[in-house]
N, CA, C and O atoms as CSV, one atom per row, in Angstrom:
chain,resi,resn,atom,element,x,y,z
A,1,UNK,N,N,46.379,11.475,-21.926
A,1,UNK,CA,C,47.676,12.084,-21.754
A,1,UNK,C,C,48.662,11.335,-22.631
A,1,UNK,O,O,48.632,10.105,-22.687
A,2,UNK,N,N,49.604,12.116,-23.368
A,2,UNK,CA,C,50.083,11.542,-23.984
A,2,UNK,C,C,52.026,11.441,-23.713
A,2,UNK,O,O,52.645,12.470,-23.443
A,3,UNK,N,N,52.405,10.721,-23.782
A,3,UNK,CA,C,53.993,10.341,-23.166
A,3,UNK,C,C,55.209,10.524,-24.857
A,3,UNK,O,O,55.639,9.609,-25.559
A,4,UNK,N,N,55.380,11.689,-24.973
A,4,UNK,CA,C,56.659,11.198,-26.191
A,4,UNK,C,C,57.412,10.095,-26.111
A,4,UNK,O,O,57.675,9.245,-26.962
A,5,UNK,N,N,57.798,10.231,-24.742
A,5,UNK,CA,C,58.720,8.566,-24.574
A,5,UNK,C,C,58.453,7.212,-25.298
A,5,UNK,O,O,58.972,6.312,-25.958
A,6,UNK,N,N,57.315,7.659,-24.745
A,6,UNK,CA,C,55.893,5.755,-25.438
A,6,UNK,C,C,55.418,5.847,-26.350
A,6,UNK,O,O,54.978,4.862,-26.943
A,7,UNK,N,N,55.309,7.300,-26.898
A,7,UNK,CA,C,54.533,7.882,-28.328
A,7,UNK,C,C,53.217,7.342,-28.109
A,7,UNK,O,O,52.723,7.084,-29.207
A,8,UNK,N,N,52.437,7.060,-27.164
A,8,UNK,CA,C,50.993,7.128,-27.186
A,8,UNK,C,C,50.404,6.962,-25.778
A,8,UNK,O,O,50.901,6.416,-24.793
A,9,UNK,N,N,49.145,7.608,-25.940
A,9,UNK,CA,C,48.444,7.600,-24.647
A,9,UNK,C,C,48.130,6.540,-24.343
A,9,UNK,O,O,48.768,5.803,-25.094
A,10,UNK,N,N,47.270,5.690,-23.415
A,10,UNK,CA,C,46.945,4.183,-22.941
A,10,UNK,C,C,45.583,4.697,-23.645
A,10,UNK,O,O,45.243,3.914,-24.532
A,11,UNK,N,N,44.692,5.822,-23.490
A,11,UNK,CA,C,43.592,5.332,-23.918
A,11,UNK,C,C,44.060,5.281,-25.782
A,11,UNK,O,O,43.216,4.561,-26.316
A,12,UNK,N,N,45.072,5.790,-26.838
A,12,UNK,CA,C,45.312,5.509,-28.151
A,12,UNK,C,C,45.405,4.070,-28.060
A,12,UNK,O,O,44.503,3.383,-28.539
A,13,UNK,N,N,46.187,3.659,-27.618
A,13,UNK,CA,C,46.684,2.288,-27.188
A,13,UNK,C,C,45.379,1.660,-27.037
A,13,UNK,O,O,44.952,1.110,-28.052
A,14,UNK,N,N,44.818,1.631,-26.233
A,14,UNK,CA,C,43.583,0.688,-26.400
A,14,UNK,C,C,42.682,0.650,-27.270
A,14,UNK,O,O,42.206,-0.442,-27.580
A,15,UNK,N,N,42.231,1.835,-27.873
A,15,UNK,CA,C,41.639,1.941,-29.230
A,15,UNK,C,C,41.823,1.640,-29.876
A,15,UNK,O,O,40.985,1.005,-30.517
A,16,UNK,N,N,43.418,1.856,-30.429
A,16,UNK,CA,C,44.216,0.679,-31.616
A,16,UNK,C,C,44.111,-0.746,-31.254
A,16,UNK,O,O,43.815,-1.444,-32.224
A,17,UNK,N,N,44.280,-1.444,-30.041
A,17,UNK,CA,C,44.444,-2.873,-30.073
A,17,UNK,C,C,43.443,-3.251,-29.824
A,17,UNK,O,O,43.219,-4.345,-30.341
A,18,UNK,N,N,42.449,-2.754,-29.082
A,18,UNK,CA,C,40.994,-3.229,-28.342
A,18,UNK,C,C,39.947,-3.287,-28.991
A,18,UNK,O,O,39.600,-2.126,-29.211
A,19,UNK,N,N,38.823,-4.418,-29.684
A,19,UNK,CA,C,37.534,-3.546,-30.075
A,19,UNK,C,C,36.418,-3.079,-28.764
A,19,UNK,O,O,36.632,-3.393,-27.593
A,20,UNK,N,N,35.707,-2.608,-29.030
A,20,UNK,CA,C,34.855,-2.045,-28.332
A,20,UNK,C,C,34.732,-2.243,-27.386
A,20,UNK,O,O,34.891,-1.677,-26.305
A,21,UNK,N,N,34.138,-3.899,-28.056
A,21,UNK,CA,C,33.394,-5.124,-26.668
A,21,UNK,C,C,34.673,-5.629,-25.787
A,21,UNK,O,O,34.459,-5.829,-24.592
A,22,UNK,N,N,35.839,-5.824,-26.238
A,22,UNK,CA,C,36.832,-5.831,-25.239
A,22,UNK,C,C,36.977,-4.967,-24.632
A,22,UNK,O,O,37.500,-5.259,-23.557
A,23,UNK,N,N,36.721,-3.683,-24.790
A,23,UNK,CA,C,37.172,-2.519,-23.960
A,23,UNK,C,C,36.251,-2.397,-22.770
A,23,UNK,O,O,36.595,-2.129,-21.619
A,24,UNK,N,N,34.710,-2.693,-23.330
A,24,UNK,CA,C,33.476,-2.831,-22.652
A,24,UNK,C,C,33.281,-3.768,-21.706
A,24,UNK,O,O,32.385,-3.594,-20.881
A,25,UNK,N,N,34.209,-5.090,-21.663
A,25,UNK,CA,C,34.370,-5.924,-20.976
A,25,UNK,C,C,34.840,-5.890,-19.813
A,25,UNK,O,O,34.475,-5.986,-18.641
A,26,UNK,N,N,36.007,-5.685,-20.603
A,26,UNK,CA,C,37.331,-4.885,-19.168
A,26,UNK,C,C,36.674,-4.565,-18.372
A,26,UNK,O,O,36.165,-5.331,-17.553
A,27,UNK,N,N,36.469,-2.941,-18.424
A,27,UNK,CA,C,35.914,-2.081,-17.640
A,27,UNK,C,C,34.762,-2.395,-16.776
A,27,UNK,O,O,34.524,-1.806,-15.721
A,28,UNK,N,N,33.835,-3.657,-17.435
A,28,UNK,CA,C,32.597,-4.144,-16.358
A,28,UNK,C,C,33.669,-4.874,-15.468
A,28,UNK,O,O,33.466,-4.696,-14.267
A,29,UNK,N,N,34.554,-5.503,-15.711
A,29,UNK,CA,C,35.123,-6.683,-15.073
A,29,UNK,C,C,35.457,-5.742,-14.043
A,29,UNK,O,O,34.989,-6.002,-12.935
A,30,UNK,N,N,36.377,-4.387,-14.185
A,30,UNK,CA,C,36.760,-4.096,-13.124
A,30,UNK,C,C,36.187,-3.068,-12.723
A,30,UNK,O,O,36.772,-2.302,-11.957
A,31,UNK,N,N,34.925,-2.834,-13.154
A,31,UNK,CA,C,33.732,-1.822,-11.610
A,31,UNK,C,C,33.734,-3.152,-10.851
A,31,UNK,O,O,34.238,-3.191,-9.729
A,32,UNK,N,N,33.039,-4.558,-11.570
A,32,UNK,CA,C,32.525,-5.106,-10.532
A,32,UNK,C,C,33.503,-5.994,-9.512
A,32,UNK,O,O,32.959,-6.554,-8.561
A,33,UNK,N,N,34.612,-6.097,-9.659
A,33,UNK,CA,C,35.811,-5.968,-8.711
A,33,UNK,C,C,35.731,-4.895,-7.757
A,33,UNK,O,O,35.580,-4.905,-6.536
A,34,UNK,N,N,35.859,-4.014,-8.550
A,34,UNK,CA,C,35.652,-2.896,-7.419
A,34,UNK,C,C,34.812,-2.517,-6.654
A,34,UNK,O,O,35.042,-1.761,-5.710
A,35,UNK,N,N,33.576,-3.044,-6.984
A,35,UNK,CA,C,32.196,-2.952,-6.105
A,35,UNK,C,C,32.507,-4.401,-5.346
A,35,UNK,O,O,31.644,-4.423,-4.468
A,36,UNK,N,N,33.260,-5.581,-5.229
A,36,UNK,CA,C,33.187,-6.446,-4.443
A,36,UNK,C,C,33.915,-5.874,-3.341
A,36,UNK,O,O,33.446,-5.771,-2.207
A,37,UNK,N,N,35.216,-5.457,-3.733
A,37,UNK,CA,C,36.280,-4.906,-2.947
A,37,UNK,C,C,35.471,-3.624,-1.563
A,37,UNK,O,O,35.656,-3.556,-0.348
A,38,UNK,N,N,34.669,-2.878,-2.414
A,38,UNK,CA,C,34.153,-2.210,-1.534
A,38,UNK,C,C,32.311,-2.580,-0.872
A,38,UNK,O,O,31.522,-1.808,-0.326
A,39,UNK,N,N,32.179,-3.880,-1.186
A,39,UNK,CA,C,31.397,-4.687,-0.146
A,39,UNK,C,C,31.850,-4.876,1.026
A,39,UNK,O,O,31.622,-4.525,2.184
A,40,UNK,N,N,32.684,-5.641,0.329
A,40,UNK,CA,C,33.454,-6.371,1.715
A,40,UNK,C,C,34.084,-5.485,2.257
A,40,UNK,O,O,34.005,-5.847,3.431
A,41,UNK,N,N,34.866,-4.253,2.258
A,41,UNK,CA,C,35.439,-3.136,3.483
A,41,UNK,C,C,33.947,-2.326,4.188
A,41,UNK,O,O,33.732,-1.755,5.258
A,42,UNK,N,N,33.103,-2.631,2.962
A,42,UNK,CA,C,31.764,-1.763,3.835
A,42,UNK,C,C,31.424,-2.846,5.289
A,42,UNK,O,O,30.855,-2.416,6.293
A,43,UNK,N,N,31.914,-4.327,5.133
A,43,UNK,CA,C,30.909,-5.282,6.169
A,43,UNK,C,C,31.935,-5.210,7.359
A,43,UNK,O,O,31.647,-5.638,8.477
A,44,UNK,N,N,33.478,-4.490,6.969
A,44,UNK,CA,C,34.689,-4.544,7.908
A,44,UNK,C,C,34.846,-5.838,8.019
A,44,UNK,O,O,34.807,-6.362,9.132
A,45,UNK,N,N,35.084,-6.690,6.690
A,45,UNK,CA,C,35.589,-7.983,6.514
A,45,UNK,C,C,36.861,-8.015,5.687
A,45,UNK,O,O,37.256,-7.353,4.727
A,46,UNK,N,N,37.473,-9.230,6.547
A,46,UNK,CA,C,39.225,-9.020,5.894
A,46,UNK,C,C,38.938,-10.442,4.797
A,46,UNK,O,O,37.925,-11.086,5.071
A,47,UNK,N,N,39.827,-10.963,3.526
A,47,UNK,CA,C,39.269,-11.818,2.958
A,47,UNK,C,C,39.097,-13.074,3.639
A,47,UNK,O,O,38.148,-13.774,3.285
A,48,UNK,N,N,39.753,-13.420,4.431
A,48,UNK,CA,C,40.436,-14.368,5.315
A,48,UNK,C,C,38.391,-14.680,5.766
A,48,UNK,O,O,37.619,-15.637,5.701
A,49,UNK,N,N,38.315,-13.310,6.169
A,49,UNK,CA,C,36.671,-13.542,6.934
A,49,UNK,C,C,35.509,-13.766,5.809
A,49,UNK,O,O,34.489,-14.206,6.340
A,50,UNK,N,N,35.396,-13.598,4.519
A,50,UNK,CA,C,35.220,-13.612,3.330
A,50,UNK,C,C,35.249,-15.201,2.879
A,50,UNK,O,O,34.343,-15.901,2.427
A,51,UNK,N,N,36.431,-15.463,3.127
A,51,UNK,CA,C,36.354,-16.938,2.896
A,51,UNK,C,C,35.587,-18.140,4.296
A,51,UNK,O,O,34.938,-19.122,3.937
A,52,UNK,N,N,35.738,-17.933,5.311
A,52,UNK,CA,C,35.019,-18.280,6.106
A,52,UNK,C,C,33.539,-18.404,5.911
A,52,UNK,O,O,32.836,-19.394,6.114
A,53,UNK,N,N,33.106,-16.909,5.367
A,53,UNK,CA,C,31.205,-16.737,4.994
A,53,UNK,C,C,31.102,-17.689,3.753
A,53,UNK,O,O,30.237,-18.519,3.472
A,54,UNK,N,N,32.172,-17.343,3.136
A,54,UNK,CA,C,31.505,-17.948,1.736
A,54,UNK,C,C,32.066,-19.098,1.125
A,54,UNK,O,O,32.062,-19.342,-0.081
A,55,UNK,N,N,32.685,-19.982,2.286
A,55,UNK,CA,C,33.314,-21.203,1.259
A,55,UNK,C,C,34.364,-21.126,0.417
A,55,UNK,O,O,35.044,-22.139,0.257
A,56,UNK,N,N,34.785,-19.585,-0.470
A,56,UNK,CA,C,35.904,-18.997,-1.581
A,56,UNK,C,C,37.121,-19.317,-0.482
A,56,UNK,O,O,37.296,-18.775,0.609
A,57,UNK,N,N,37.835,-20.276,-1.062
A,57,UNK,CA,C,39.759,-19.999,-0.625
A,57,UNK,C,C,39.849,-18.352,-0.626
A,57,UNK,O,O,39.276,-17.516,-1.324
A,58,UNK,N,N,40.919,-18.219,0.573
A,58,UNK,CA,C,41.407,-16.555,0.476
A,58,UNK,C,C,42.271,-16.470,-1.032
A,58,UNK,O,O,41.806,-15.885,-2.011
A,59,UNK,N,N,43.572,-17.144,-1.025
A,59,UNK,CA,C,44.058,-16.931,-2.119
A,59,UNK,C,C,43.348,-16.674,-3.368
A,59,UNK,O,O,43.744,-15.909,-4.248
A,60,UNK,N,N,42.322,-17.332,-3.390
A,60,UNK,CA,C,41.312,-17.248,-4.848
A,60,UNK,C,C,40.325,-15.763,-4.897
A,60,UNK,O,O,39.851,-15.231,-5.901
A,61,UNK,N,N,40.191,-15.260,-3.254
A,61,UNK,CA,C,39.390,-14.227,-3.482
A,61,UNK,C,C,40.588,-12.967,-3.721
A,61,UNK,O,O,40.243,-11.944,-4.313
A,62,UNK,N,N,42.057,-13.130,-3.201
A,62,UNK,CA,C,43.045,-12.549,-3.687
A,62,UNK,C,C,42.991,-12.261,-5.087
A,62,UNK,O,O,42.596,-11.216,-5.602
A,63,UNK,N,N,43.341,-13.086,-5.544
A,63,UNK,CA,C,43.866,-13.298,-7.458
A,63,UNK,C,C,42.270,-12.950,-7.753
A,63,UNK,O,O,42.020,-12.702,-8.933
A,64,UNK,N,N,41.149,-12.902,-6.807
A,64,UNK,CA,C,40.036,-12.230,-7.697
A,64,UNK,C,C,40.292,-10.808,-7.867
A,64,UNK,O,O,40.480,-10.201,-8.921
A,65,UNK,N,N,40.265,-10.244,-6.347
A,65,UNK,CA,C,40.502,-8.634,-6.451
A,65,UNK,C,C,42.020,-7.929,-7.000
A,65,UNK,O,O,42.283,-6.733,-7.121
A,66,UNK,N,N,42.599,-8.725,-7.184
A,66,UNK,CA,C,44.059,-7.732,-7.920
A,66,UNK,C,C,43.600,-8.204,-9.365
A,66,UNK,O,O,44.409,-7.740,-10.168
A,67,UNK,N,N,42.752,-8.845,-9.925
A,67,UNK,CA,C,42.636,-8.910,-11.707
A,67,UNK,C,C,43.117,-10.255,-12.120
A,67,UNK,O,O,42.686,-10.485,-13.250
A,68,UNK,N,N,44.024,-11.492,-11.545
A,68,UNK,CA,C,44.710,-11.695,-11.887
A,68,UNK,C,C,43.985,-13.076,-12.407
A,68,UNK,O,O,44.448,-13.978,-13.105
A,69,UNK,N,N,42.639,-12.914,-11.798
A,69,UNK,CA,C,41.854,-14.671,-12.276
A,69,UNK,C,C,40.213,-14.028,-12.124
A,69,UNK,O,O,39.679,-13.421,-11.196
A,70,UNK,N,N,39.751,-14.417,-13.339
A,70,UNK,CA,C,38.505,-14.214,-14.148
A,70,UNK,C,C,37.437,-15.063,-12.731
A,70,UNK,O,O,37.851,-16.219,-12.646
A,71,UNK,N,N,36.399,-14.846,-11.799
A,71,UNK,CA,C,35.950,-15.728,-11.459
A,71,UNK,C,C,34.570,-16.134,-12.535
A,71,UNK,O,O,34.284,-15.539,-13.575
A,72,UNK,N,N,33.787,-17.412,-11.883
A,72,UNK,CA,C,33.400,-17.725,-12.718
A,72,UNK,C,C,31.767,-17.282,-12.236
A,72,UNK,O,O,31.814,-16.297,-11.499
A,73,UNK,N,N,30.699,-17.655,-12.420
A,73,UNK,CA,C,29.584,-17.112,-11.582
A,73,UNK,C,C,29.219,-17.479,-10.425
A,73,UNK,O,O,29.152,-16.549,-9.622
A,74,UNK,N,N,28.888,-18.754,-9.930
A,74,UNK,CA,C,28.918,-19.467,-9.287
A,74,UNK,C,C,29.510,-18.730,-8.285
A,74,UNK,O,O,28.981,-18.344,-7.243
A,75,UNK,N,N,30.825,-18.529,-8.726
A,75,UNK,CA,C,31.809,-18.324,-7.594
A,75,UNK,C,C,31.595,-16.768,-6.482
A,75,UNK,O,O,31.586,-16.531,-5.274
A,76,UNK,N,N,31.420,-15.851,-8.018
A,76,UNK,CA,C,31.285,-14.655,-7.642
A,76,UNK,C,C,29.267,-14.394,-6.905
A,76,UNK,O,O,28.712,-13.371,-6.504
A,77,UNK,N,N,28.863,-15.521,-7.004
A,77,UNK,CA,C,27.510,-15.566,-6.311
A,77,UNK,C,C,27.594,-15.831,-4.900
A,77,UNK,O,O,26.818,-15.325,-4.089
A,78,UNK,N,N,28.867,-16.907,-4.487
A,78,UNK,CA,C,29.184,-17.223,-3.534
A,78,UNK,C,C,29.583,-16.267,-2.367
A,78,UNK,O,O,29.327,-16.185,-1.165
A,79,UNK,N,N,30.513,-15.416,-3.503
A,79,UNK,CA,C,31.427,-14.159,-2.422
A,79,UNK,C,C,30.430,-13.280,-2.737
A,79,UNK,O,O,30.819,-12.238,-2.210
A,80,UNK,N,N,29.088,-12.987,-3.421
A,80,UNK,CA,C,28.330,-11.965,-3.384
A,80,UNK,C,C,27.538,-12.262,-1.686
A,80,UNK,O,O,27.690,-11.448,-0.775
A,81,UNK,N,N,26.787,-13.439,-1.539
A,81,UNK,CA,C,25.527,-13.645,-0.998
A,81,UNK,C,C,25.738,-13.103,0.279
A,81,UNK,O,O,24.944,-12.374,0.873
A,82,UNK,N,N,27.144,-13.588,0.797
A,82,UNK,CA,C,27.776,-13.168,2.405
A,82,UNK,C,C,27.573,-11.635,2.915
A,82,UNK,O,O,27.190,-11.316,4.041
A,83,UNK,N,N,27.908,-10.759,1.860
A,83,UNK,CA,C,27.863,-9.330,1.701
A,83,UNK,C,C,26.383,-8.703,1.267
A,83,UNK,O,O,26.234,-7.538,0.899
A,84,UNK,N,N,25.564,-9.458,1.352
A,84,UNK,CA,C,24.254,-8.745,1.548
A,84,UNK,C,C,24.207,-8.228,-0.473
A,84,UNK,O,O,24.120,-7.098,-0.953
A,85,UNK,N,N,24.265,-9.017,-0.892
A,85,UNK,CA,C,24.800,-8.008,-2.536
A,85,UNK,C,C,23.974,-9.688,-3.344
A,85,UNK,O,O,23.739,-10.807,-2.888
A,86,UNK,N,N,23.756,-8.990,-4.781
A,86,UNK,CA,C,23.492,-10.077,-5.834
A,86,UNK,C,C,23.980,-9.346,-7.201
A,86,UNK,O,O,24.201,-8.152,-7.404
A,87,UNK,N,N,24.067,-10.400,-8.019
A,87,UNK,CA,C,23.979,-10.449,-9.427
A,87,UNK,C,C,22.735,-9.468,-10.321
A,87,UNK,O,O,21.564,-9.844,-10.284
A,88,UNK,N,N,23.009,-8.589,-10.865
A,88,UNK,CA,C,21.700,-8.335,-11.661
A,88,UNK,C,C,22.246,-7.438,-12.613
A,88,UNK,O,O,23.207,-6.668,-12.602
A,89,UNK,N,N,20.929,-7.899,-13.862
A,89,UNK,CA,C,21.460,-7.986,-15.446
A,89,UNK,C,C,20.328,-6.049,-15.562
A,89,UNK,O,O,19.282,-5.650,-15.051
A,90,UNK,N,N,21.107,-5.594,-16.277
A,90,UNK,CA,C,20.669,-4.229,-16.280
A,90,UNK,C,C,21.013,-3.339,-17.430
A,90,UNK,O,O,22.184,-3.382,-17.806
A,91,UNK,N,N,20.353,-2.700,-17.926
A,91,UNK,CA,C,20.589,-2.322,-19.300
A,91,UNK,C,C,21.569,-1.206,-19.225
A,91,UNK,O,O,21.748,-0.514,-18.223
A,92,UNK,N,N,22.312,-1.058,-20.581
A,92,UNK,CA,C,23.534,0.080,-20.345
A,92,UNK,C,C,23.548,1.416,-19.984
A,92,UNK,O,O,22.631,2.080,-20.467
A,93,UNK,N,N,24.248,1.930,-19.347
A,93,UNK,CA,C,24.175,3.553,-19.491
A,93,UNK,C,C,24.579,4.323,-21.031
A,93,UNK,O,O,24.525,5.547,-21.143
């Protein structure tokens, strides 16, 4: 969609500034946010209870799910294991 106001769409916008693999990045970063986010509402866990299972500060599992801090693996293995969930490497669609 494109905005006269802004003179470009977000997806022009990202094409111009983004290469690929950044764009490709992003977007894994935030399915798999979004597949944590909807772990944890599937177990009817608040983060607060999240951090309890898994050792993760709430604040840190916060600033995980709004985007605002990259976790690292370790970490995101930590807040996986509680939720019945793992890590796995899988070829592209």
């Amino acid at each position: 969609m494109s905005n006269s106001a802004i003179g470009q769409s977000w997806d022009e916008f990202e094409k111009e500034f983004y290469t690929p693999e950044e764009i490709a990045e992003s977007n894994l970063r935030v399915a798999l946010i979004g597949e944590l986010i909807k772990a944890r509402n599937e177990k009817g866990l608040t983060q607060r209870d999240l951090e309890t299972l898994s050792g993760v500060k709430q604040p840190i599992i916060a600033r995980i799910e709004t985007g605002k801090s990259i976790p690292q693996v370790s970490t995101l293995i930590k807040l996986l294991v509680p939720l019945g969930k793992t890590l796995a490497i899988v070829p592209n669609k």
